[in-house]
C-alpha positions as CSV (number, residue, x, y, z in Angstrom):
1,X,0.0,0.0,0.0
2,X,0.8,3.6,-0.8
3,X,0.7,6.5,1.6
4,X,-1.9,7.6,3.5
5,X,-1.6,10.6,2.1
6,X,-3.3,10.0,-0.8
7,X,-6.7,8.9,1.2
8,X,-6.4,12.4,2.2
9,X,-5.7,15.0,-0.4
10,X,-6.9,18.5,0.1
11,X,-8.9,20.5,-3.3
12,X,-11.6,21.9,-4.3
13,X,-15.3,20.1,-4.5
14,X,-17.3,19.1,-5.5
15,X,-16.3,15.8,-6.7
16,X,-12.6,14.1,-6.1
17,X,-12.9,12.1,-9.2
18,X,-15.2,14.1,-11.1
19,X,-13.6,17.4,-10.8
20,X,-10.2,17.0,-8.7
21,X,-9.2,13.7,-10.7
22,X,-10.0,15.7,-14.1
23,X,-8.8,19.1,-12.8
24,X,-5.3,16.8,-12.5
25,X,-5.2,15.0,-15.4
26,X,-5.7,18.4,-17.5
27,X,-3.0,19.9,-15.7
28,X,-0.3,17.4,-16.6
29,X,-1.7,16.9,-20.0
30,X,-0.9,21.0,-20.5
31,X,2.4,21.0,-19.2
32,X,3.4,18.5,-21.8
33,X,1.8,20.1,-24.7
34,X,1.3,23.6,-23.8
35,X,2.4,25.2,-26.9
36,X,-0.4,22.9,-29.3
37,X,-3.2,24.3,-31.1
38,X,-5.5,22.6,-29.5
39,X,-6.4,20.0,-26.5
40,X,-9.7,17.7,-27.0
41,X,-10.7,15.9,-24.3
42,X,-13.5,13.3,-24.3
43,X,-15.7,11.9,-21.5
44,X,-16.3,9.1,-21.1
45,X,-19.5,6.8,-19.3
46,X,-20.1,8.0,-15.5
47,X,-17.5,11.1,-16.2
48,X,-19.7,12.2,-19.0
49,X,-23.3,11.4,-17.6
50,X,-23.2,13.1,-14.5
51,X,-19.6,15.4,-15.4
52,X,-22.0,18.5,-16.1
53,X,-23.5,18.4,-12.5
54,X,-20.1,17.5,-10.9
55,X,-18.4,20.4,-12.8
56,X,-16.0,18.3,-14.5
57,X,-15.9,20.5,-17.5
58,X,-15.7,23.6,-15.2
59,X,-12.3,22.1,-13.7
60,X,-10.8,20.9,-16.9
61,X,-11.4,24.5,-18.4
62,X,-9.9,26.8,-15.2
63,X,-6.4,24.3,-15.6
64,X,-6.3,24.9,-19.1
65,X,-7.8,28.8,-19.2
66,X,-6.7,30.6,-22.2
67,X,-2.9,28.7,-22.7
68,X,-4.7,26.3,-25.6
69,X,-8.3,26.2,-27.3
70,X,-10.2,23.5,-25.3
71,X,-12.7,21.4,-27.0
72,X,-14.9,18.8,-24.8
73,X,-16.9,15.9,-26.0
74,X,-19.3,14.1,-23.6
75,X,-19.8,10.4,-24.5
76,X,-22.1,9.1,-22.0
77,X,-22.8,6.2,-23.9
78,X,-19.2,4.8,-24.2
79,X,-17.3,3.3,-21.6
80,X,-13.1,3.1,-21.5
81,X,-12.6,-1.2,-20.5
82,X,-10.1,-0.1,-17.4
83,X,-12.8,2.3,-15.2
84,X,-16.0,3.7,-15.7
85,X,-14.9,7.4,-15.5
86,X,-12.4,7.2,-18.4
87,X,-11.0,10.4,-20.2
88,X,-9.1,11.0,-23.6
89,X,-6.6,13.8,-23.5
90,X,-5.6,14.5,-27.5
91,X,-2.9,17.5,-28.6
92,X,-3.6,18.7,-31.7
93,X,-1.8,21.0,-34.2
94,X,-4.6,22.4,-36.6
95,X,-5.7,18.6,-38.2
96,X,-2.9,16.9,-36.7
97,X,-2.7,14.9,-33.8
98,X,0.5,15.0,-31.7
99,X,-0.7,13.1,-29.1
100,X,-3.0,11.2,-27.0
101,X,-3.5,10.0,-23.4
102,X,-6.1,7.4,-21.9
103,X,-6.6,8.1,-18.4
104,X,-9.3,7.0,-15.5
105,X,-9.9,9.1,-12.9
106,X,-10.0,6.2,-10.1
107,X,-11.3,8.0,-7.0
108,X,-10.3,10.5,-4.3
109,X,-8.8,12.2,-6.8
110,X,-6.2,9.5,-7.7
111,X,-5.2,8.8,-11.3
112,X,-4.3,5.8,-14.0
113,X,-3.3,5.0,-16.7
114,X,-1.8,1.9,-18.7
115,X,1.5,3.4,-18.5
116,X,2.2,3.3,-14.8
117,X,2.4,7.0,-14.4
118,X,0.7,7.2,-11.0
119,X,2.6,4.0,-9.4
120,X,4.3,5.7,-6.3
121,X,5.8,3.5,-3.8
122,X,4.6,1.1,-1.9
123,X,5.6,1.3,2.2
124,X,3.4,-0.7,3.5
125,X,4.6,-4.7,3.9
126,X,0.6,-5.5,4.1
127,X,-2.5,-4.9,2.2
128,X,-5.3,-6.6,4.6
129,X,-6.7,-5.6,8.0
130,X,-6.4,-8.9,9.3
131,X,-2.5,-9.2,8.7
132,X,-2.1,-5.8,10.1
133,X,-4.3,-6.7,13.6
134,X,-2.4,-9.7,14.1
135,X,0.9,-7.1,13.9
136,X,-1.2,-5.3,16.2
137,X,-1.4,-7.7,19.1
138,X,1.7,-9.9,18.8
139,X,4.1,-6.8,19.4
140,X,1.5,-5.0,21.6
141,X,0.7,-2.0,19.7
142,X,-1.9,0.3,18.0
143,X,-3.2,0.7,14.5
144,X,-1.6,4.5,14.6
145,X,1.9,3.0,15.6
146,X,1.9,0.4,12.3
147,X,1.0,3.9,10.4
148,X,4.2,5.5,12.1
149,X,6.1,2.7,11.6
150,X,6.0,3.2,7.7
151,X,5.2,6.9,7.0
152,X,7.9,9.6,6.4
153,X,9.0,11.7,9.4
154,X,6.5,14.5,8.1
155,X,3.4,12.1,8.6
156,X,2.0,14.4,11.4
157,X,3.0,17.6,9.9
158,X,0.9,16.4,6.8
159,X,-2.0,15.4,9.2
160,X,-1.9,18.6,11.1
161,X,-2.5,20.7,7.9
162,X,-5.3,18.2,7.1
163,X,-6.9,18.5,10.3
164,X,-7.0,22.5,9.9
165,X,-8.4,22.1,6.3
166,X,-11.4,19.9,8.0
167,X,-11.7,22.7,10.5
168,X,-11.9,25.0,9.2
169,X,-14.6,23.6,6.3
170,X,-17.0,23.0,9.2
171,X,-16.5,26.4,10.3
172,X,-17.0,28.1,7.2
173,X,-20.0,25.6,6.4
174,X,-21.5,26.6,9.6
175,X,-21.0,30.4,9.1
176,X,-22.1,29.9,5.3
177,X,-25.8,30.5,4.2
178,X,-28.0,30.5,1.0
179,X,-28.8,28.3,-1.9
180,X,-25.9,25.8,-3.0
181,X,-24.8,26.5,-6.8
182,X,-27.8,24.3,-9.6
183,X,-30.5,23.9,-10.7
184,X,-31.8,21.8,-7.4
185,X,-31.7,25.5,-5.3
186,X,-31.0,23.6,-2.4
187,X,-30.5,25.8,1.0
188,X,-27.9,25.1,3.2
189,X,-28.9,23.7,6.6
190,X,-25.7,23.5,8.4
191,X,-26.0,27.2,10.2
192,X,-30.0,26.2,11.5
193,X,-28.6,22.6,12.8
194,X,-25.7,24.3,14.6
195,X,-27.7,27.1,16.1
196,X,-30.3,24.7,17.3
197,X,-28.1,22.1,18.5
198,X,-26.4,24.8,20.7
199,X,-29.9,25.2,22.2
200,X,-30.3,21.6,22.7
201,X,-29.7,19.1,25.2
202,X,-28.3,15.1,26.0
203,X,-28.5,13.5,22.9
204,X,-30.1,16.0,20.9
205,X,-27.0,18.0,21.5
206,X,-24.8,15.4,21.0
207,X,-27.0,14.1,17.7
208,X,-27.5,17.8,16.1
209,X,-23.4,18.9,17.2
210,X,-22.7,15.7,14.8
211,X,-25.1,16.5,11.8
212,X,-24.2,20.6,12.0
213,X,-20.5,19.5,11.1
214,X,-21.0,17.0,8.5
215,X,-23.8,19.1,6.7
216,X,-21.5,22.1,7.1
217,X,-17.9,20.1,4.9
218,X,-20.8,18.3,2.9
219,X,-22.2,21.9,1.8
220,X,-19.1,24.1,1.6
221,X,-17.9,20.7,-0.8
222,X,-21.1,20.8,-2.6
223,X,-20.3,24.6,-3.3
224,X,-16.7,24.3,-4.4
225,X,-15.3,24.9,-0.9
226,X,-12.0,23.4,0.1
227,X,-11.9,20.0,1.7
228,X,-10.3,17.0,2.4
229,X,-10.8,14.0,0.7
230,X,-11.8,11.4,3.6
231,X,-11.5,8.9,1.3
232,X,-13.5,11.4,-1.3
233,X,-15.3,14.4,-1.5
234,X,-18.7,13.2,-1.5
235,X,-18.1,11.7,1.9
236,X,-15.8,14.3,3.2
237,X,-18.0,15.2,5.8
238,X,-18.3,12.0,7.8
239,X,-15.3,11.9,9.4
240,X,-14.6,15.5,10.3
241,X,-17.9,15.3,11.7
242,X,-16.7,12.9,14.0
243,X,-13.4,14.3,15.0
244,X,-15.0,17.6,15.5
245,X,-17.7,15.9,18.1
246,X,-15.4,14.4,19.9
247,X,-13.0,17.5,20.5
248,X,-15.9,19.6,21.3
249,X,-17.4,17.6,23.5
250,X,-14.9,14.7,25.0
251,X,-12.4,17.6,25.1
252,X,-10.0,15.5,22.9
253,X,-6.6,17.5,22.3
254,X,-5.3,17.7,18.9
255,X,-2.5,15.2,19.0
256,X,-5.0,12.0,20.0
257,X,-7.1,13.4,17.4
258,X,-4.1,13.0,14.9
259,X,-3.5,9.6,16.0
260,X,-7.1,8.8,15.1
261,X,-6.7,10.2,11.8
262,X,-3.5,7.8,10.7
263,X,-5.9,5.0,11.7
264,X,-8.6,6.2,9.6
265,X,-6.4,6.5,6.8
266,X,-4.8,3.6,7.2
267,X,-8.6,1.9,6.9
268,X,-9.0,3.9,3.7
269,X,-6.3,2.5,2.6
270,X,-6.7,-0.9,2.9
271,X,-10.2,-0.5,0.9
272,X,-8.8,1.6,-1.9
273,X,-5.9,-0.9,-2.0
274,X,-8.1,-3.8,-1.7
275,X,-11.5,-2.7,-2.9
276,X,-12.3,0.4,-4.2
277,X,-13.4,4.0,-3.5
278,X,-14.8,5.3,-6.3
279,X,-18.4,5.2,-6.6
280,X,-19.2,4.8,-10.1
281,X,-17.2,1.4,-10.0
282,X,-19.1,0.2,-6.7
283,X,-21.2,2.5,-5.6
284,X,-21.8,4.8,-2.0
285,X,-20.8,2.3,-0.4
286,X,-17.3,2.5,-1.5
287,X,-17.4,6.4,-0.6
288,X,-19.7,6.9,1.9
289,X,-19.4,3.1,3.6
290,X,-15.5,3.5,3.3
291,X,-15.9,7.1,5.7
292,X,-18.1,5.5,7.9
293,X,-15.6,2.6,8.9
294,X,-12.8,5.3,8.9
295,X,-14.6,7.5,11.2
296,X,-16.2,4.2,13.3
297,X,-12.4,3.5,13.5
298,X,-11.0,6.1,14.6
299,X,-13.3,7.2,17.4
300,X,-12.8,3.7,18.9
301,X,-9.2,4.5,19.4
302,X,-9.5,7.9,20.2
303,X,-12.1,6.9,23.1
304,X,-9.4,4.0,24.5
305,X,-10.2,1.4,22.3
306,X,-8.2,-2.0,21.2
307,X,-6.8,-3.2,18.0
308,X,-9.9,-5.6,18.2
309,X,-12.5,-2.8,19.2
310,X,-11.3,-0.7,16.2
311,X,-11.5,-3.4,13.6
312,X,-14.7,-4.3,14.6
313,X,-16.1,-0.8,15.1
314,X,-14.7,-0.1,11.3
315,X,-15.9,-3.6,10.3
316,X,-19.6,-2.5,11.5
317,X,-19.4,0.9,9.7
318,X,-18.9,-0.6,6.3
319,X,-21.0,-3.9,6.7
320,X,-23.7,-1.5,7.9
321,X,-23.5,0.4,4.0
322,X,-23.2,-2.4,2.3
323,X,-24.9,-2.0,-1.4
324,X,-25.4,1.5,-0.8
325,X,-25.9,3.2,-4.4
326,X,-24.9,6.5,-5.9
327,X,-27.7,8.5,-7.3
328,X,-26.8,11.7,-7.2
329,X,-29.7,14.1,-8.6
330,X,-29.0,16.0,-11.2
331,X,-25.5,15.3,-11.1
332,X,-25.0,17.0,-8.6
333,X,-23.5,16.0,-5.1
334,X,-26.2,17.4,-3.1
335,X,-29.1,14.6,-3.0
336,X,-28.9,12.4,-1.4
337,X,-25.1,13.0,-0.4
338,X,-25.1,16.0,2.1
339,X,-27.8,14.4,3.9
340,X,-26.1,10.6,4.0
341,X,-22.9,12.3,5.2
342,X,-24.6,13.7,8.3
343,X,-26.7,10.4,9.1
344,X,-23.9,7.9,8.3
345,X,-21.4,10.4,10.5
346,X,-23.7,9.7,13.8
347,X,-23.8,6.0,12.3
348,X,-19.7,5.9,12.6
349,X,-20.1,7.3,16.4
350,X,-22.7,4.4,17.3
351,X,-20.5,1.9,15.6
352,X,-17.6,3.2,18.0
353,X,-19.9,3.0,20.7
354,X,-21.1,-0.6,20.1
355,X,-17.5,-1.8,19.5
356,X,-16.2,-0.4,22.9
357,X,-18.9,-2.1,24.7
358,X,-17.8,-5.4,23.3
359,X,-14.5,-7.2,23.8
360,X,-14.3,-7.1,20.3
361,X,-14.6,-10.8,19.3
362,X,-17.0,-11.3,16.0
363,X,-17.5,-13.2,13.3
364,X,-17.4,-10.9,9.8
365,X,-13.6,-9.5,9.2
366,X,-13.2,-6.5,8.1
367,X,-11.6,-7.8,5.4
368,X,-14.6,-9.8,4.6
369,X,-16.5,-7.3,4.3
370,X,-14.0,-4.7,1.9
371,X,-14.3,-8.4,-0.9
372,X,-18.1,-8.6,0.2
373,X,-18.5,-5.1,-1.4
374,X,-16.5,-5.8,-4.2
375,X,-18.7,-8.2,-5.3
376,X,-22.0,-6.2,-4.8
377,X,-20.2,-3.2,-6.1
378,X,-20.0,-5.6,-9.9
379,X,-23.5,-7.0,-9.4
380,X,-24.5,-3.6,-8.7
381,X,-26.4,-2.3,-12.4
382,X,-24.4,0.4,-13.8
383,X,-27.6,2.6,-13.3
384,X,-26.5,2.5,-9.9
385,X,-22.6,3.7,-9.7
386,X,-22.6,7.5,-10.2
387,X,-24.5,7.5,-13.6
388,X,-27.6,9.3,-12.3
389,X,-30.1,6.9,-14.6
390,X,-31.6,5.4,-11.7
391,X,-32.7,5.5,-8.0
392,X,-33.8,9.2,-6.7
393,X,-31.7,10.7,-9.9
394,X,-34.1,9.2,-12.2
395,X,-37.4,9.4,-10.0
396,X,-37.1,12.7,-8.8
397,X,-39.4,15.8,-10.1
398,X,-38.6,19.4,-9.9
């Protein structure tokens, strides 16, 4: 496995491999031909059905600007044989063509292509949770210390700036107001949660402190704010949401909080590495099941948890999304994604919850279920992964 640094990336929503994966591929395809006449780019299957919504034309265009014409070509109907959200990048000198470049945009904003462009090294001796627990409890240590073991020096450094990034999207999503960009005109909620979970009590406070946070990253990603990918944008909210609870109101410093982030990326990891996190290949439950067991995770160890409580409390938060689909109205990431982020964000913390009330013996591996969604993820019907032609994205009426 790869570092956990690319579970976490920080951009621009809405969309990590709609817009950030795109926004990517466009700039490296320019600095290689920046003096052509011209740069086509087609789209390809899930990139092209729902790219308009996501903005994945807007991204391509603000790399590129003014340095070359730009021509795009949607071609919803036609899908690249590597990933549904294929591109092709062609330079072109008046008729000519000078060049070409396949690429799939793979989720969380990660890149490939048949020429191993993106393959960065590998640090990490194992790819499967259940390899890395037994690490865990033979020499006696946490999730976080296999993370530190392998990462650069700069691990934390890298995690700090994330953690600010997630900060301070919540607080700009909570001090944020109005309609969201689209056609949808949907109002941001995050402001009204906040001000009347402040007026709450018990579990309401606890409940509406939880959705507040995750509805304010879901919005500010829904309205091109910056965020951290957690493992993507559409499910950015979920684990900041989390984090933020627990600092607020288990008065949590920073540096536990930290150690509960490697953990959560290192979960990520294993399911990118293992599975997937792109949702037009598998579904929401890739995305959004993926955040809920990195945010299950990572609470468990923050609140004193074992090796054994945290990959069953992140073994819970994805079996509990299993066959989750992505149907995102309109395109956009909006419905039902801001609201999913702040339900499956209070799922995570029960998951934690449960987990630490057990002694964190069960059946299902983690593991288990990251191959288990796999294989729902290919039954899944296309209509289902990201290409808004089914679910609420076809049903739903202005």
């Amino acid at each position: 496995m790869r570092s956990i640094k690319e579970i976490f990336k920080i951009g621009y929503g809405p969309s990590s491999s709609h817009t950030m994966g795109p926004g990517r591929a466009a700039r490296l395809f320019l600095d290689k031909h920046a003096g052509a006449g011209k740069i086509r780019v087609t789209l390809y299957g899930s990139l092209a059905l729902t790219g308009k919504g996501h903005g994945t034309d807007e991204a391509i265009r603000k790399v590129i600007r003014d340095a070359v014409a730009t021509e795009i070509i949607w071609q919803p109907d036609i899908s690249l044989p590597r990933h549904p959200n294929g591109m092709l990048f062609e330079a072109l000198d008046g008729d000519r063509l000078v060049d070409r470049w396949e690429v799939y945009s793979v989720g969380g904003g990660a890149l490939w292509d048949e020429q191993g462009t993106f393959e960065g090294a590998e640090i990490y001796p194992d790819t499967g949770m259940s390899e890395i627990l037994a690490w865990c409890r033979e020499e006696g240590r946490s999730f976080a210390e296999y993370v530190e073991m392998h990462e650069a020096p700069d691990l934390y450094d890298y995690l700090e700036r994330v953690w600010r990034v997630m900060q301070d999207a919540i607080r700009n999503g909570l001090e944020n107001e109005g309609v969201l960009p689209g056609t949808l005109h949907l109002a941001r909620k995050a402001a009204s949660y906040h001000a009347r979970a402040r007026q709450s009590a018990g579990a309401s406070r606890h409940m509406g402190t939880v959705f507040a946070a995750a509805l304010a990253v879901a919005e500010e990603n829904a309205g091109g704010g910056l965020v951290v990918t957690a493992p993507t944008c559409g499910a950015a909210g979920v684990l900041p949401a989390v984090l933020y609870f627990l600092r607020q109101d288990q008065d949590v410093n920073d540096r536990r909080l930290l150690k509960g982030l490697a953990t959560a990326g290192l979960i990520g990891n294993i399911v990118k590495t293992r599975g997937s996190i792109s949702g037009a290949e598998v579904g929401c439950q890739g995305e959004l099941g993926a955040a809920c067991a990195m945010a299950a995770g990572a609470a468990a160890q923050i609140l004193g948890g074992t090796p054994m409580q945290v990959e069953y409390a992140a073994e819970m938060g994805f079996e509990h999304n299993l066959g989750l689909t992505c149907d995102p109205v309109g395109g956009y990431v909006q419905i039902p994604c801001i609201e999913r982020n702040a339900f499956i964000s209070q799922k995570a913390r029960e998951c934690a919850i449960y987990a630490l009330f057990s002694d964190g013996q069960h059946k299902i591996s983690f593991d288990d279920v990251v191959e288990t969604m796999m294989q729902t993820g290919y039954d899944m019907q296309a209509k289902y992964r990201e290409t808004g032609l089914g679910g609420l994205a076809r049903n739903y009426r202005v």
